[in-house]
Every structure is written in C-alpha cells, then in structure tokens.
C-alpha positions as CSV (number, residue, x, y, z in Angstrom):
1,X,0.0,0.0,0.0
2,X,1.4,3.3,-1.1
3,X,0.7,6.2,1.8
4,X,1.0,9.8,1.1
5,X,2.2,12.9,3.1
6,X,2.8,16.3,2.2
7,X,6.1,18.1,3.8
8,X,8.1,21.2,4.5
9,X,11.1,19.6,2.9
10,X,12.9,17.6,0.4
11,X,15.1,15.8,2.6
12,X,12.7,13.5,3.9
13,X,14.5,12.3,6.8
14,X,14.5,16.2,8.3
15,X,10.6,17.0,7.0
16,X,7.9,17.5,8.6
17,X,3.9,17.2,8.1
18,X,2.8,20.5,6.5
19,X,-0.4,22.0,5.3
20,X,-1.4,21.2,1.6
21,X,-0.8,25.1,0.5
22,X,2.8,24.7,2.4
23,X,3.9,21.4,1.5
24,X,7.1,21.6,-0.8
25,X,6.9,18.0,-1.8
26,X,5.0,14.9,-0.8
27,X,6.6,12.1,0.9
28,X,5.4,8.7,-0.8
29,X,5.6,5.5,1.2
30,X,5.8,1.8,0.3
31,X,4.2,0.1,3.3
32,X,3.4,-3.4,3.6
33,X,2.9,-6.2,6.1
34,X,3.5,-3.9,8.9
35,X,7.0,-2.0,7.5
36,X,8.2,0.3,5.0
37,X,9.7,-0.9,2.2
38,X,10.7,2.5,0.7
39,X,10.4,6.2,1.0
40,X,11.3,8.8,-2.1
41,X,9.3,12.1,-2.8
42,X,7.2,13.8,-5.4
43,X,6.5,17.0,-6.2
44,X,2.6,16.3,-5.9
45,X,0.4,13.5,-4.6
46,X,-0.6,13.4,-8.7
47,X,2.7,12.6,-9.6
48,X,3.7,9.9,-6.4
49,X,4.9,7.3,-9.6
50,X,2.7,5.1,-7.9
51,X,-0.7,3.1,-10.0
52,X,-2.5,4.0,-6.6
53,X,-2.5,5.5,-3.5
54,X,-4.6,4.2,-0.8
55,X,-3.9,7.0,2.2
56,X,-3.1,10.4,2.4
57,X,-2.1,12.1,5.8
58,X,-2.7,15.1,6.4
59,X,-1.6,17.7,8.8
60,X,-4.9,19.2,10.1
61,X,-9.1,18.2,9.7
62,X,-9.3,21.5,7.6
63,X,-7.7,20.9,5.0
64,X,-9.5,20.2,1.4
65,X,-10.0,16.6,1.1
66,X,-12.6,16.2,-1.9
67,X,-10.1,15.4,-4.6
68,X,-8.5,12.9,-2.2
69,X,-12.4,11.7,-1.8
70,X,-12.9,11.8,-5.5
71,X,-10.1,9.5,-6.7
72,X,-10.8,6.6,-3.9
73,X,-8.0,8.1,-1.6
74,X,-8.7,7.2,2.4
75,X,-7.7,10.4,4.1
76,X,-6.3,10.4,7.7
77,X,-5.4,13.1,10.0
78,X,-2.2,13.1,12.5
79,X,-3.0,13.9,15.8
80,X,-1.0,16.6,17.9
81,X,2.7,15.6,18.3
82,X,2.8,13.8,15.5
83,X,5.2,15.6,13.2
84,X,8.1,13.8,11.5
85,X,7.6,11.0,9.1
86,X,8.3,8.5,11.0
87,X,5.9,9.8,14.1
88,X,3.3,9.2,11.3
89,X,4.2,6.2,10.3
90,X,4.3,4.7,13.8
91,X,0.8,6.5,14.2
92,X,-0.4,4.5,11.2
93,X,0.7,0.9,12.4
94,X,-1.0,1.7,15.7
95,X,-3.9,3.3,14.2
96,X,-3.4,6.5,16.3
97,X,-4.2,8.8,13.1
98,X,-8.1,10.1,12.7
99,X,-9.9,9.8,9.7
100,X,-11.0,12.7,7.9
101,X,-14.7,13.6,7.3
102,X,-16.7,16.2,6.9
C-alpha cells in the first residue's frame, strides 16, 4: 500500500507534516505487512509514480479533502505531536491517526 504525506522539505529524513498550500513536496511510502519498504518524494500526490495511493495524511481536519475523496483516496489526520515522518508512520501501524470527514 502506497501512503501519502505532504512536507516542509525535500530531505525527507528532516521533514515534517505541512499543510497542503505549504507542503514543498509529498513524501510517498511503500508500506506493507506492517513496514516500509521504501520512501522517495514527489513534487505532488498526482505525480507519487505510484498506480495507486490508498492513504493520504494530512496535517490538520481543515484541509480540502474532496479530490482525495474523488479518486478513492482514504484520508487520515495526524494527531497533535505527531510531526516527522516516521511519528506518522508509527501512528499509522498503531492506528493512532483520525480519519478525515466532513
């Protein structure tokens, strides 16, 4: 599964979450049977290289998330703290992040 994140940077291992209208570049990760497999980043969630994204994480419940909607994208929200990439990731496997509604 292929889980999206938009950041302040484009050295992923130094970004962190970021609104939509901030975000500088999208982190893209391969995550499967409980791990990531791989990390690289995109300069939208449009062009992640990936067939399909099944999540996109976003930094606040605000934030636009119709086009997400509109394309079959779940869309989850980090909770407070939960900054870096690999907060959200850990969030994710413990299903600490809150899904998105209206």
């Amino acid at each position: 599964m292929h889980i999206a994140i938009p950041v302040d940077n484009q050295e992923l291992n130094e970004a962190k979450i970021a609104p939509i209208a901030n975000a500088t570049n999208w982190a893209i990760i391969n995550f499967d049977e409980g791990e990531v497999k791989s990390i690289h980043s995109a300069p939208s969630w449009q062009e992640s290289g990936v067939d399909w994204l099944d999540f996109i994480v976003l930094e606040n419940k605000f934030e636009n998330i119709l086009d997400f909607m509109n394309e079959g994208i779940m869309v989850l929200v980090r909770r407070e703290g939960q900054d870096s990439i690999e907060d959200i990731i850990e969030a994710f496997k413990f299903k600490e992040l809150d899904e998105a509604g209206f």
